[in-house]
N, CA, C and O atoms as a GROMACS GRO file, in nm:
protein
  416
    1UNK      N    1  -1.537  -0.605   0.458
    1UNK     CA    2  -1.660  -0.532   0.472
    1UNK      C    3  -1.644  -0.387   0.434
    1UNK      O    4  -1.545  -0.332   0.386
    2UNK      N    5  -1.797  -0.321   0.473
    2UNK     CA    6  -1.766  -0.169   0.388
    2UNK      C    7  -1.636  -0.081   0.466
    2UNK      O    8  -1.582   0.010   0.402
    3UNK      N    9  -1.579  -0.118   0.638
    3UNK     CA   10  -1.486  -0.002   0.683
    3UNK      C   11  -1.350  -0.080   0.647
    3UNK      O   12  -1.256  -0.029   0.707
    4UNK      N   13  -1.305  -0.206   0.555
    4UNK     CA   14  -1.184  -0.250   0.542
    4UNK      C   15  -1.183  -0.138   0.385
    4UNK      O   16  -1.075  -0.087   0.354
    5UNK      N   17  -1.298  -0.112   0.305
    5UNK     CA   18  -1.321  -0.022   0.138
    5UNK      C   19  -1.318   0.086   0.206
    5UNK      O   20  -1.235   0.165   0.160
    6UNK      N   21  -1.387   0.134   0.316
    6UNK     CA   22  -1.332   0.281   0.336
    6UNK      C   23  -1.166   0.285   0.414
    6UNK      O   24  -1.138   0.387   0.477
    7UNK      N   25  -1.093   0.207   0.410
    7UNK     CA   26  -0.951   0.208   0.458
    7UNK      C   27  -0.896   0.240   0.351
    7UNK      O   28  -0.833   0.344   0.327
    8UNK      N   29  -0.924   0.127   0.261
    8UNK     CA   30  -0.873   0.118   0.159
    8UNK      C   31  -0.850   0.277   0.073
    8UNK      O   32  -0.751   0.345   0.047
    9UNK      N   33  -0.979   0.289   0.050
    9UNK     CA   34  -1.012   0.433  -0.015
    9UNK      C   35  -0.929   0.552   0.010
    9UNK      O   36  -0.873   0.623  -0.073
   10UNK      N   37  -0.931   0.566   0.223
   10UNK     CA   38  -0.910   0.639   0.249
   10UNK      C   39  -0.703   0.637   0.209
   10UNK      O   40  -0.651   0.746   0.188
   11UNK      N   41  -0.656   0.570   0.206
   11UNK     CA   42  -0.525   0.504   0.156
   11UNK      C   43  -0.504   0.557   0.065
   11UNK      O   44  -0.419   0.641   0.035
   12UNK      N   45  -0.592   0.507   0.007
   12UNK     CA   46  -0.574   0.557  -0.194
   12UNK      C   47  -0.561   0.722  -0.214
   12UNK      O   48  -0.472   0.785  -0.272
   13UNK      N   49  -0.669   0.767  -0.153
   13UNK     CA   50  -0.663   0.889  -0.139
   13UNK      C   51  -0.549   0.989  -0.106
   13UNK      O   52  -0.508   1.089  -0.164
   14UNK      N   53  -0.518   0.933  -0.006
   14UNK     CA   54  -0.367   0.986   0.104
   14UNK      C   55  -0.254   0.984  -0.001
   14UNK      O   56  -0.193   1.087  -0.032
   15UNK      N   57  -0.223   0.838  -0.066
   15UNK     CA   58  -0.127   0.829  -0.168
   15UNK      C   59  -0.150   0.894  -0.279
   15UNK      O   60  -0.048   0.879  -0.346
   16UNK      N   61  -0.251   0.980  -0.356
   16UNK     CA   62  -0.252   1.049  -0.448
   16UNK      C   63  -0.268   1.205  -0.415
   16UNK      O   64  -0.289   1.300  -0.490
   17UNK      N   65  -0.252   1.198  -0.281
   17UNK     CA   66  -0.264   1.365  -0.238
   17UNK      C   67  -0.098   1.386  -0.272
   17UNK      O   68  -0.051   1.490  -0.318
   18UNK      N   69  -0.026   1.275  -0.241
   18UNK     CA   70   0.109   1.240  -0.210
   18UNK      C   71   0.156   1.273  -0.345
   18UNK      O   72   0.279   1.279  -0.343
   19UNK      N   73   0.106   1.298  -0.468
   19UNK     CA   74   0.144   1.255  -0.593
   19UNK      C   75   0.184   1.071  -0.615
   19UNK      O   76   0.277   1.029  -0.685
   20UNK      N   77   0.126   1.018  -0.566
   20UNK     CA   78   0.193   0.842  -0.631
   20UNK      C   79   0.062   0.808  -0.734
   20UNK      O   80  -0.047   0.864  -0.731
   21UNK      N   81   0.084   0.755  -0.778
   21UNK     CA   82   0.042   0.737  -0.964
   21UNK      C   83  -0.052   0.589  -0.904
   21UNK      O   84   0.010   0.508  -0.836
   22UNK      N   85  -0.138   0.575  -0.922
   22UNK     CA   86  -0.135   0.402  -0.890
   22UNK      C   87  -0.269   0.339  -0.969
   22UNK      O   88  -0.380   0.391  -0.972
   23UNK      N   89  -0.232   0.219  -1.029
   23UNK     CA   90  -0.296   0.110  -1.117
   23UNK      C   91  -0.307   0.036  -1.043
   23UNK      O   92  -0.230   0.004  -0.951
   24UNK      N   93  -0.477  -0.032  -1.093
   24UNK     CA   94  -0.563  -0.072  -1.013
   24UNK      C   95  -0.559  -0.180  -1.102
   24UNK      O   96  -0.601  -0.164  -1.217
   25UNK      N   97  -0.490  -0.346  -1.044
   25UNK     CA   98  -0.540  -0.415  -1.225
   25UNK      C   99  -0.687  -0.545  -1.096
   25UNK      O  100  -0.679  -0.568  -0.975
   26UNK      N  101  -0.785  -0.589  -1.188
   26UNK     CA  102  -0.861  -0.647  -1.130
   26UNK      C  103  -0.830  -0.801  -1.200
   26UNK      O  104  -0.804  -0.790  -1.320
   27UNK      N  105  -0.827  -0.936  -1.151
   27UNK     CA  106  -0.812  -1.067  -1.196
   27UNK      C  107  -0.922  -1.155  -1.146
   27UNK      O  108  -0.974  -1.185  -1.038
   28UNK      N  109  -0.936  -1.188  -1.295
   28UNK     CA  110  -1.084  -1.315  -1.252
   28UNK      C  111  -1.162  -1.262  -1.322
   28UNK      O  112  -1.136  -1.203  -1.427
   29UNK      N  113  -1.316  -1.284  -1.248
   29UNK     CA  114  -1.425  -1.272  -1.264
   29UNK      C  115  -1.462  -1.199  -1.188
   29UNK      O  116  -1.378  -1.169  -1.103
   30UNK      N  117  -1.624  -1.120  -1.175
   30UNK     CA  118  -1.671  -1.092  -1.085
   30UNK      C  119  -1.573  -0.949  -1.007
   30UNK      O  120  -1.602  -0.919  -0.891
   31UNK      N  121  -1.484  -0.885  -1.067
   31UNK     CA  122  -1.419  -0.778  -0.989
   31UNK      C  123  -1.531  -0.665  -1.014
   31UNK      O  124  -1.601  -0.662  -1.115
   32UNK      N  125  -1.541  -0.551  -0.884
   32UNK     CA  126  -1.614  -0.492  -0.860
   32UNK      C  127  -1.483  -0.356  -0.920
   32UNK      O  128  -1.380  -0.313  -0.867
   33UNK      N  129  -1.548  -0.327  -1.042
   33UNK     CA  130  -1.458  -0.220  -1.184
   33UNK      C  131  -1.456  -0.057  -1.058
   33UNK      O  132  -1.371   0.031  -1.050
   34UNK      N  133  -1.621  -0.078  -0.956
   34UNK     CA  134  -1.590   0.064  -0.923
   34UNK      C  135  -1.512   0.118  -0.823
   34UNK      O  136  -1.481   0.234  -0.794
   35UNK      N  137  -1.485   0.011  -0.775
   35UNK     CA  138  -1.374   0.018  -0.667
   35UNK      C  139  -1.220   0.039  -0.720
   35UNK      O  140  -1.134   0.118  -0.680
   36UNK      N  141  -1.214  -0.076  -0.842
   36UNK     CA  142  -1.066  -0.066  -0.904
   36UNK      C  143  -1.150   0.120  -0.964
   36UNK      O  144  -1.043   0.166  -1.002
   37UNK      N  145  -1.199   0.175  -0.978
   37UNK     CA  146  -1.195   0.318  -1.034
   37UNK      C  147  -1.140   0.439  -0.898
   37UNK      O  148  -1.050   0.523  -0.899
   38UNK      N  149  -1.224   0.406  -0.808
   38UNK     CA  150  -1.233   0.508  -0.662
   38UNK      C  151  -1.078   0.489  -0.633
   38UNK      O  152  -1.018   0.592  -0.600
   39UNK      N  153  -0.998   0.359  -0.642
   39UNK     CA  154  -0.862   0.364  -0.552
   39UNK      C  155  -0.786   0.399  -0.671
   39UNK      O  156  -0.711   0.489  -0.634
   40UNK      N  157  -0.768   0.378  -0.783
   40UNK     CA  158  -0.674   0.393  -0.880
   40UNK      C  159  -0.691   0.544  -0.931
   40UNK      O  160  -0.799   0.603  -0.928
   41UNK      N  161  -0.574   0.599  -0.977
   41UNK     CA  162  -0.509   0.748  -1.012
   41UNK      C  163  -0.644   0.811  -1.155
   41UNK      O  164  -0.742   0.739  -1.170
   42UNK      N  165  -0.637   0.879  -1.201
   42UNK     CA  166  -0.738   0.958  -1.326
   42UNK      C  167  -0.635   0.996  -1.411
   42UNK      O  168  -0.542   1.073  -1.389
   43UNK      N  169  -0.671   0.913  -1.544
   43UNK     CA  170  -0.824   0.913  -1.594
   43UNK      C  171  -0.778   0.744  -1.583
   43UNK      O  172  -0.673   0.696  -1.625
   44UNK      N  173  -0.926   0.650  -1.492
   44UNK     CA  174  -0.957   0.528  -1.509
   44UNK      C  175  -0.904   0.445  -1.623
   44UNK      O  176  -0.834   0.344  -1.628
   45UNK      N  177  -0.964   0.523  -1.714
   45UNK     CA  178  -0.878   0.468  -1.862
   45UNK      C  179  -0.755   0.401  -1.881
   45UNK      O  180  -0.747   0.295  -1.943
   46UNK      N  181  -0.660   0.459  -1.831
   46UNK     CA  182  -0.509   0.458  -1.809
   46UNK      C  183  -0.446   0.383  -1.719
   46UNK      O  184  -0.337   0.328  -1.738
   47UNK      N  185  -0.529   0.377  -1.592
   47UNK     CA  186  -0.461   0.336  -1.453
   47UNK      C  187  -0.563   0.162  -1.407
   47UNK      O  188  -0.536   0.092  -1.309
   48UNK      N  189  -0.652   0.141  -1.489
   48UNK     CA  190  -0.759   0.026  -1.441
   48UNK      C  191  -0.722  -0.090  -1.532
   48UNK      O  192  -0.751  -0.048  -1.644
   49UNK      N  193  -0.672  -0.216  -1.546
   49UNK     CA  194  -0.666  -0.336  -1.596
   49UNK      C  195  -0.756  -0.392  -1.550
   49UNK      O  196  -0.808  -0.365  -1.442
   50UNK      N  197  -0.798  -0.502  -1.646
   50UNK     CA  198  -0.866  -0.603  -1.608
   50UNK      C  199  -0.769  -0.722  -1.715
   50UNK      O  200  -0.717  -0.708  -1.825
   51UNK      N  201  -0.778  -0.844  -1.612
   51UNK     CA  202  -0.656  -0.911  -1.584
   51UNK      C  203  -0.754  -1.095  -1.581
   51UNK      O  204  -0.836  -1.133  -1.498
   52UNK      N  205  -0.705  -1.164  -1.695
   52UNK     CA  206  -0.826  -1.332  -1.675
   52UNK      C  207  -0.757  -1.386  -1.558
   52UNK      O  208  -0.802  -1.446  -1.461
   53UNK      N  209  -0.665  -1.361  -1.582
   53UNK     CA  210  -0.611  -1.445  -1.394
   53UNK      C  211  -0.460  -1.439  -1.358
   53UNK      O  212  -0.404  -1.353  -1.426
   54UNK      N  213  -0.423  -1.468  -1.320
   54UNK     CA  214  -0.296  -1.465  -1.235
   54UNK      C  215  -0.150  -1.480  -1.309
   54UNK      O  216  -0.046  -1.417  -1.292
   55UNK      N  217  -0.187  -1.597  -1.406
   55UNK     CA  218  -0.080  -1.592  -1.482
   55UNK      C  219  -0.031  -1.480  -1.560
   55UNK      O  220   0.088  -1.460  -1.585
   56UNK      N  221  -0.172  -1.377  -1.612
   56UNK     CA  222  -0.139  -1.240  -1.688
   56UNK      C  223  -0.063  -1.129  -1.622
   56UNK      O  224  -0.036  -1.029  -1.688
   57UNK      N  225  -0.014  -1.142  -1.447
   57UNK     CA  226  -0.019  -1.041  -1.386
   57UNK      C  227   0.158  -1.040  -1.427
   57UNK      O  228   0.228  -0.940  -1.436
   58UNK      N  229   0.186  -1.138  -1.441
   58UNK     CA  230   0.370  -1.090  -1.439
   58UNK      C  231   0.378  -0.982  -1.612
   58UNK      O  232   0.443  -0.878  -1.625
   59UNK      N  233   0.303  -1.042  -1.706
   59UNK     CA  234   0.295  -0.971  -1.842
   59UNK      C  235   0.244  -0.799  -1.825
   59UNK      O  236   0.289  -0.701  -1.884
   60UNK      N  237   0.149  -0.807  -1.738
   60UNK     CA  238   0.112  -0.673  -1.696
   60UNK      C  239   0.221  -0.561  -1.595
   60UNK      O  240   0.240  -0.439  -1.604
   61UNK      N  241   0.270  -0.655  -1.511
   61UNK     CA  242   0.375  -0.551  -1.472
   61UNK      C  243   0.492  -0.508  -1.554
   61UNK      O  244   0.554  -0.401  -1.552
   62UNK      N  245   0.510  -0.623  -1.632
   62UNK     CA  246   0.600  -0.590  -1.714
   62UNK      C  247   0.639  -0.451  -1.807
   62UNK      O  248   0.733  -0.378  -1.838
   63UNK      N  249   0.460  -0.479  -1.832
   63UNK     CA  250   0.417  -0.329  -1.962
   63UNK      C  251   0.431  -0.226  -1.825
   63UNK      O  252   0.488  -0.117  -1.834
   64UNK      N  253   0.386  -0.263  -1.727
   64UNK     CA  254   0.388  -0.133  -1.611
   64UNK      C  255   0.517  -0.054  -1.637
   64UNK      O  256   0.540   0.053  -1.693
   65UNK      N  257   0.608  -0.162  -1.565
   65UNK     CA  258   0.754  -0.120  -1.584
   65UNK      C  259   0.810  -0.033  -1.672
   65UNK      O  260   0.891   0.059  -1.661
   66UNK      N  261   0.734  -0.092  -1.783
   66UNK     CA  262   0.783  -0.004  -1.983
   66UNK      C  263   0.783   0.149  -1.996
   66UNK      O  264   0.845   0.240  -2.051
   67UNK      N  265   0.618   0.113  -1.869
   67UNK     CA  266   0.530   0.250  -1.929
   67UNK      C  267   0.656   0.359  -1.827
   67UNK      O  268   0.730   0.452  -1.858
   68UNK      N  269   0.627   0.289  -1.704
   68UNK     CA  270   0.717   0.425  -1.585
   68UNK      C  271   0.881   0.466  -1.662
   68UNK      O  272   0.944   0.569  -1.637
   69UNK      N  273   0.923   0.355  -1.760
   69UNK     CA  274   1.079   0.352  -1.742
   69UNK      C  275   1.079   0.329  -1.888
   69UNK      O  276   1.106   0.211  -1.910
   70UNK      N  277   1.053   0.424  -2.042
   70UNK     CA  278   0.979   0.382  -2.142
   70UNK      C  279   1.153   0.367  -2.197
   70UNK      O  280   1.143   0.301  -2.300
   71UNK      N  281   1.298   0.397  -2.175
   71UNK     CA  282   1.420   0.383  -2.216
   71UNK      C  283   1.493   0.274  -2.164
   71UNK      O  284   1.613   0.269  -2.191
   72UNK      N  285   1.445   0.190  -2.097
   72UNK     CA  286   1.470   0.114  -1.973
   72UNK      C  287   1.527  -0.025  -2.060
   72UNK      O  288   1.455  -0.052  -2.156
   73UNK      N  289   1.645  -0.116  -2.039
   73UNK     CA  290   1.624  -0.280  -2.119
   73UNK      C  291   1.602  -0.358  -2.014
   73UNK      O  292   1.615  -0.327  -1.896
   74UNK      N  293   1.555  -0.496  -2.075
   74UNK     CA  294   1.539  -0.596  -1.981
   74UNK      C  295   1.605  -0.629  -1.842
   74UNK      O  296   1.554  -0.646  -1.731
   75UNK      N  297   1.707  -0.630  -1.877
   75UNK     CA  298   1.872  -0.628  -1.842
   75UNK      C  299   1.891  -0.524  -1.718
   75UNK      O  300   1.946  -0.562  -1.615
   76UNK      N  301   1.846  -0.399  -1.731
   76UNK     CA  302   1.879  -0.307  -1.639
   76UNK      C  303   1.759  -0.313  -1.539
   76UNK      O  304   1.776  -0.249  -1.435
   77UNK      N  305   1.618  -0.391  -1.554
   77UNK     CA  306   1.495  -0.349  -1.454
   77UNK      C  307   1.577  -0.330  -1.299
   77UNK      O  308   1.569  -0.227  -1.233
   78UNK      N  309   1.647  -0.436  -1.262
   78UNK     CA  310   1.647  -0.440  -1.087
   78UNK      C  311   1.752  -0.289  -1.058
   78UNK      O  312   1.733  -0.202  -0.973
   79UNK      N  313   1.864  -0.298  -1.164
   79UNK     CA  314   2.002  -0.168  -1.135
   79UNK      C  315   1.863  -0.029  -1.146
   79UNK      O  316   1.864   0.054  -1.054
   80UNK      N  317   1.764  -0.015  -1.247
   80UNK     CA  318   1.724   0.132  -1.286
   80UNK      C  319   1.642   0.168  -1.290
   80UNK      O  320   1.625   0.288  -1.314
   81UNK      N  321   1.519   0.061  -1.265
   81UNK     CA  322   1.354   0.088  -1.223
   81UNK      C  323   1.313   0.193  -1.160
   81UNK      O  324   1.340   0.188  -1.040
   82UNK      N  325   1.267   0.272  -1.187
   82UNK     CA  326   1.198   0.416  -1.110
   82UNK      C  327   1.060   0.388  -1.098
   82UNK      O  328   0.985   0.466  -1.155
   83UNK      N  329   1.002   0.275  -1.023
   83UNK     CA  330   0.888   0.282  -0.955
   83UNK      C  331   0.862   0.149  -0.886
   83UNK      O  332   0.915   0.044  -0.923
   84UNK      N  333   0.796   0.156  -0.806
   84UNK     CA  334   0.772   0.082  -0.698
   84UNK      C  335   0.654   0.000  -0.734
   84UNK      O  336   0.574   0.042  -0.816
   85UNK      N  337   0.639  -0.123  -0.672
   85UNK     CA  338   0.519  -0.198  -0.737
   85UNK      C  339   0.477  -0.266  -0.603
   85UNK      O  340   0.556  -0.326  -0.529
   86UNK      N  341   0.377  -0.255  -0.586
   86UNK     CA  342   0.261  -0.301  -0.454
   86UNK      C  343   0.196  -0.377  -0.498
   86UNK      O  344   0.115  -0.342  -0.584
   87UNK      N  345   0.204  -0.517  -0.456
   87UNK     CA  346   0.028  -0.571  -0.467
   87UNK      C  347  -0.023  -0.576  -0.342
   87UNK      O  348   0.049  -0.556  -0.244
   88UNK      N  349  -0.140  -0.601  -0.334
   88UNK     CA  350  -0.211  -0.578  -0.242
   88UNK      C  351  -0.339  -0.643  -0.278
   88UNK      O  352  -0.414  -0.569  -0.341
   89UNK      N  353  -0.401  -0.806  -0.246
   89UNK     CA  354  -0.485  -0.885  -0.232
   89UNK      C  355  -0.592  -0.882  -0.174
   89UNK      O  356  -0.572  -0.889  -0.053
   90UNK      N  357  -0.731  -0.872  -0.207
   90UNK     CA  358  -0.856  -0.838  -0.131
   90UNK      C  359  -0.882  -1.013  -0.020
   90UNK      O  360  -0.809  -1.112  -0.023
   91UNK      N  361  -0.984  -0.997   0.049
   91UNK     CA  362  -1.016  -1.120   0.111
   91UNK      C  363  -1.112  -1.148   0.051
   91UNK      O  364  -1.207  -1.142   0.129
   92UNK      N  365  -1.150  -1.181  -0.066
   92UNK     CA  366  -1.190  -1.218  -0.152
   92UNK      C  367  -1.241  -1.443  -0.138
   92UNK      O  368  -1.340  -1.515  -0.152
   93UNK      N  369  -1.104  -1.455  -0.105
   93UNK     CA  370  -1.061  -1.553  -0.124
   93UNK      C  371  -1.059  -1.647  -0.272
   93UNK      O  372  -1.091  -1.763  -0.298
   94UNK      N  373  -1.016  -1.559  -0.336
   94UNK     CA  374  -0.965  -1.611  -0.462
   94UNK      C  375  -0.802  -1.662  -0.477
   94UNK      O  376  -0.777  -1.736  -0.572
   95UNK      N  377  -0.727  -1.638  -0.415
   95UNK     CA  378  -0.640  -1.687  -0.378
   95UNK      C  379  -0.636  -1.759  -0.213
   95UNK      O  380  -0.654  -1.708  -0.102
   96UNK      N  381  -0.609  -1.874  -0.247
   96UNK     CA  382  -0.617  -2.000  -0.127
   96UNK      C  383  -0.513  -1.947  -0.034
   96UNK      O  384  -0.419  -1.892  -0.092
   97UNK      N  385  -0.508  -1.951   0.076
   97UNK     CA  386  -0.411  -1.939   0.144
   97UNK      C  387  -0.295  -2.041   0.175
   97UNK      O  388  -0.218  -2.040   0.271
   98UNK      N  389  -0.303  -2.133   0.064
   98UNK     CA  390  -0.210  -2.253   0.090
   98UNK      C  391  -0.102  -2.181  -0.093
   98UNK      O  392  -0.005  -2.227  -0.153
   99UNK      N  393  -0.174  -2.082  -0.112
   99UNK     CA  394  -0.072  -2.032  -0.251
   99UNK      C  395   0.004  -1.872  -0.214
   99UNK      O  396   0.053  -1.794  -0.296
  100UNK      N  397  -0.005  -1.859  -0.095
  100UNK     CA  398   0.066  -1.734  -0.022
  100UNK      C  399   0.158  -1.689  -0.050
  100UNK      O  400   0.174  -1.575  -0.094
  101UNK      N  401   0.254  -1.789  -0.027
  101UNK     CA  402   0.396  -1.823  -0.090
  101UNK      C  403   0.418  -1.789  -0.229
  101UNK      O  404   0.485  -1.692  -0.264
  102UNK      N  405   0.372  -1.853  -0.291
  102UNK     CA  406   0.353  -1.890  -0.425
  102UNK      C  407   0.332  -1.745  -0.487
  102UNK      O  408   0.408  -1.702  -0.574
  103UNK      N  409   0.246  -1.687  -0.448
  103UNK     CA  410   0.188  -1.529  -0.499
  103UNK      C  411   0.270  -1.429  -0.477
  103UNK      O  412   0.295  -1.352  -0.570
  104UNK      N  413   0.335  -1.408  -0.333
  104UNK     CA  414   0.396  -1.312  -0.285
  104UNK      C  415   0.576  -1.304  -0.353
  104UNK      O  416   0.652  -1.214  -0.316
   0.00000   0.00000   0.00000
């Protein structure tokens, strides 16, 4: 509901007072773009994906990874990664809770 989006927000906010950088990617259909805009870092442009579904999300972190660590090889991600990666799932229920596991 609207005070779990103002948590959220207020979160987002806190972490970019903080300096943390953060991409907003949306999967599916039907994602509400202005929300992935309000929580994710400026300029939108840069920090907002839109994502057909689930299978794209490992390809997308990947480029994430590239972008934070652009000298970085395959080989070294776990020894030399310099950034942290959060997901964080709406109740949406687009993901079943019998794929929890599976996602996380």
């Amino acid at each position: 509901g609207n005070n779990c989006k103002a948590q959220a927000y207020a979160a987002a906010h806190m972490l970019k007072t903080k300096g943390v950088e953060i991409f907003a990617y949306g999967i599916g259909k039907n994602i509400n773009v202005n929300e992935l805009n309000t929580i994710s870092s400026s300029p939108n442009s840069a920090h907002v994906r839109m994502l057909p579904d689930f299978n794209s999300l490992a390809t997308a972190a990947h480029a994430l990874i590239d972008k934070c660590n652009p000298n970085m090889t395959p080989t070294s991600y776990q020894r030399d990664c310099k950034c942290d990666i959060m997901l964080v799932f709406d109740g949406s229920g687009s993901v079943p809770t019998s794929s929890w596991s599976t996602v996380k």
